[in-house]
N, C-alpha and C positions, 0 to 999 in steps of 0.2 A: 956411654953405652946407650944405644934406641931406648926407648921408653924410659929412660931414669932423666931428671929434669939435669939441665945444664945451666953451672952455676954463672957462665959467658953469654945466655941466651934473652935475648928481648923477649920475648913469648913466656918463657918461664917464668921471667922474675913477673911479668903482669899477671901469671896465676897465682905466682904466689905471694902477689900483693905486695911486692917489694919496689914497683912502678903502677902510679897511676894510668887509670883508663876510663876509659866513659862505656859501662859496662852496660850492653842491651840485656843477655841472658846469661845464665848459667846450668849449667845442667852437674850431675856427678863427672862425667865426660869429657865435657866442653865447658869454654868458656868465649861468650862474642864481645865484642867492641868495638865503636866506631873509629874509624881510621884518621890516623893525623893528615893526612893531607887525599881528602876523598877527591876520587875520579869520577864522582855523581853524585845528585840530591842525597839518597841513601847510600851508603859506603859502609859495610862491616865485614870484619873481619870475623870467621870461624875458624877458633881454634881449639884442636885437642890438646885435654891436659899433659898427656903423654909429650914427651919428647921426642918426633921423626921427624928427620930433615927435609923431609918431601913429602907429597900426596903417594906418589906411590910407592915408598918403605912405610910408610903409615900401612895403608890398605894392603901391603902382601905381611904383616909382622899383626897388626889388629885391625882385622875387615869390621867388626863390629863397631868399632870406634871410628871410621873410617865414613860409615855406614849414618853414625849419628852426628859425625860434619856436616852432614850434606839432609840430616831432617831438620839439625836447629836453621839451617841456613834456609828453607822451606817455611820452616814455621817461623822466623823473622820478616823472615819476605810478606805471610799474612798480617802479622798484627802492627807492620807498617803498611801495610794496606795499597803493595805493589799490585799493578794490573799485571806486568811481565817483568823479571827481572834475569841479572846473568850471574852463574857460579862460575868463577875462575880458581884454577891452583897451577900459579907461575911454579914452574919446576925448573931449576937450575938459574945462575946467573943469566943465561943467556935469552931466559925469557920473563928477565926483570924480577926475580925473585930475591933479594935483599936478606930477609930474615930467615934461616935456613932452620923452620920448625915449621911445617904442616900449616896449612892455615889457606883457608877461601877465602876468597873476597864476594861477596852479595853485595853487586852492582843492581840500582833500580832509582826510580824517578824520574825517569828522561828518555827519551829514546835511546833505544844501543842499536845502531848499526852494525852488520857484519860485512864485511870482516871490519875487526876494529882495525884501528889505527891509521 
C-alpha cells in the first residue's frame, strides 16, 4: 500500500536502519544520503519516509511531504556550499529509475550541462 513502508524496498529498510547509509540529514519527513555510485562531486539522495513509488504519486497522495523533498534538497545544496546545483526524480524504468520509492537526486560540484547526457 502507498505510504506504508515495504518490507522488499531499498529506501525503507535505509530508514529504517536496517541498511547502512552515509546519512547528510534527517528531518521527521525525510531522510538524505549520499549515493553509492555518485554522478558528481556532491551526489544525494532525498528521500521521503513514506513509501511512493515515484515523484508524482508522492506529490498527488502527500504534496506536503512532496513539498519538504525538494526544501531538504535546497537546504543541502547550502550547507555544502553549492554555487548551482540540479534536482532530479527519474520516474519509471525508462528514465533510469531503479529503486522504485520517491527519491531526488541533488546533483552539484561541477558543471551540469543541459541537456545532460
Amino acid at each position: 500500500m502507498a505510504g506504508e513502508p515495504q518490507d522488499d524496498c531499498l529506501f525503507c529498510k535505509i530508514v529504517r536502519g536496517q541498511i547502512p547509509a552515509t546519512i547528510v540529514r534527517e528531518t521527521e519527513t525525510t531522510v538524505a544520503f549520499r549515493d553509492i555510485n555518485p554522478q558528481a562531486p556532491t551526489h544525494v539522495l532525498v528521500i521521503p519516509r513514506v513509501h511512493h513509488p515515484d515523484a508524482a504519486s508522492l506529490a498527488a497522495a502527500e504534496p506536503a511531504i512532496a513539498a519538504d523533498v525538494l526544501r531538504e534538497a535546497g537546504e543541502i545544496a547550502a550547507e555544502e556550499k553549492l554555487e548551482g546545483y540540479r534536482v532530479v526524480f527519474n520516474t519509471g524504468s525508462g528514465a533510469g529509475q531503479t529503486v522504485f520509492h520517491a527519491h531526488a537526486h541533488l546533483l552539484g560540484g561541477r558543471g551540469l550541462h543541459w541537456p545532460p547526457g
